[in-house]
C-alpha positions in Angstrom: 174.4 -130.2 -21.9 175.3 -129.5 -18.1 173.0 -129.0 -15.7 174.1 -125.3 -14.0 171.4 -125.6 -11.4 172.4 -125.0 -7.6 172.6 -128.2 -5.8 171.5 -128.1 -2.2 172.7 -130.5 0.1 169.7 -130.5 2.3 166.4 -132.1 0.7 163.2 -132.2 2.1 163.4 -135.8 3.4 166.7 -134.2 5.2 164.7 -131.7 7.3 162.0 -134.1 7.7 164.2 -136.3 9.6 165.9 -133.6 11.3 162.7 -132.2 12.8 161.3 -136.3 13.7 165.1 -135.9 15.6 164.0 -132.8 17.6 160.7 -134.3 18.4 162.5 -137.1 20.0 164.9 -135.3 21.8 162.3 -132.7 23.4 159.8 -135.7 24.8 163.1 -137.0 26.0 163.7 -133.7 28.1 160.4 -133.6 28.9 159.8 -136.8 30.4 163.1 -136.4 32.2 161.4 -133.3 34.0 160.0 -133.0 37.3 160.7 -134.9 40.8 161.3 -131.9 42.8 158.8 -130.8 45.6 158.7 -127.6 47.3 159.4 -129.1 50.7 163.1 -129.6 51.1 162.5 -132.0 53.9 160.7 -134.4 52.2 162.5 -137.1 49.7 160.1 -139.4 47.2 162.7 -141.7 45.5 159.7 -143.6 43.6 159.2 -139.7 41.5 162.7 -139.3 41.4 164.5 -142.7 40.6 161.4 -144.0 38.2 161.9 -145.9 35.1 160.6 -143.6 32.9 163.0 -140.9 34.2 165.8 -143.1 34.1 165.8 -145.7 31.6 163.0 -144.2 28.7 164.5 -140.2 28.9 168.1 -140.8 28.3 167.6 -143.7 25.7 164.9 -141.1 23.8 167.4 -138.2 23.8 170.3 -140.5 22.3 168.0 -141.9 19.4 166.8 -137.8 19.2 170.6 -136.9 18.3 171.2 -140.6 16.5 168.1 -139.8 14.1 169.1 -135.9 14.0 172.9 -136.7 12.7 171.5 -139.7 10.0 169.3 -136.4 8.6 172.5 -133.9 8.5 175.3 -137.0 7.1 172.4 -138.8 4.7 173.2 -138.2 0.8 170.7 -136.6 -1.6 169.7 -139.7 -4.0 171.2 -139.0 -7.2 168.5 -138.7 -10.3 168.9 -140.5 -13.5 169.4 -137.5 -15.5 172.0 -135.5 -14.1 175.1 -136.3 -14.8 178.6 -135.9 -12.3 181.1 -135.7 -15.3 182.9 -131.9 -15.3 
């Protein structure tokens, strides 16, 4: 007998992963903020140009969209008693 149930592709290890993705990506973006100041005269290249801005942010964001894509191109397992004949 054929199962006639809907199949979704997303499963809720799918969004689970997805929103682990988003997490990432927002600290990124927010560790990436801030190094302005309100004087335009003054210039603090240790606030601007540090590690954490420029090495940390970016490589978060990447591994954000790396983990968000796994989540949206990752296959449902199949179950042992559903069948795929038609």
């Amino acid at each position: 007998m054929e199962n006639n149930k809907p199949h979704f592709a997303f499963q809720p290890q799918n969004y689970r992963l997805l929103l682990i993705g988003l997490g990432i990506n927002v600290l990124g973006f927010i560790l990436m903020i801030g190094g302005g100041t309100d004087n335009p005269a003054e210039f603090n290249g240790d606030e601007l140009f540090s590690p954490v801005r420029i090495t940390l942010a970016p490589f978060l964001i990447v591994s954000g969209y790396v983990v968000m894509i796994y989540s949206i191109m990752r296959r449902p397992k199949k179950t042992s008693g559903s069948s795929t004949k038609e």
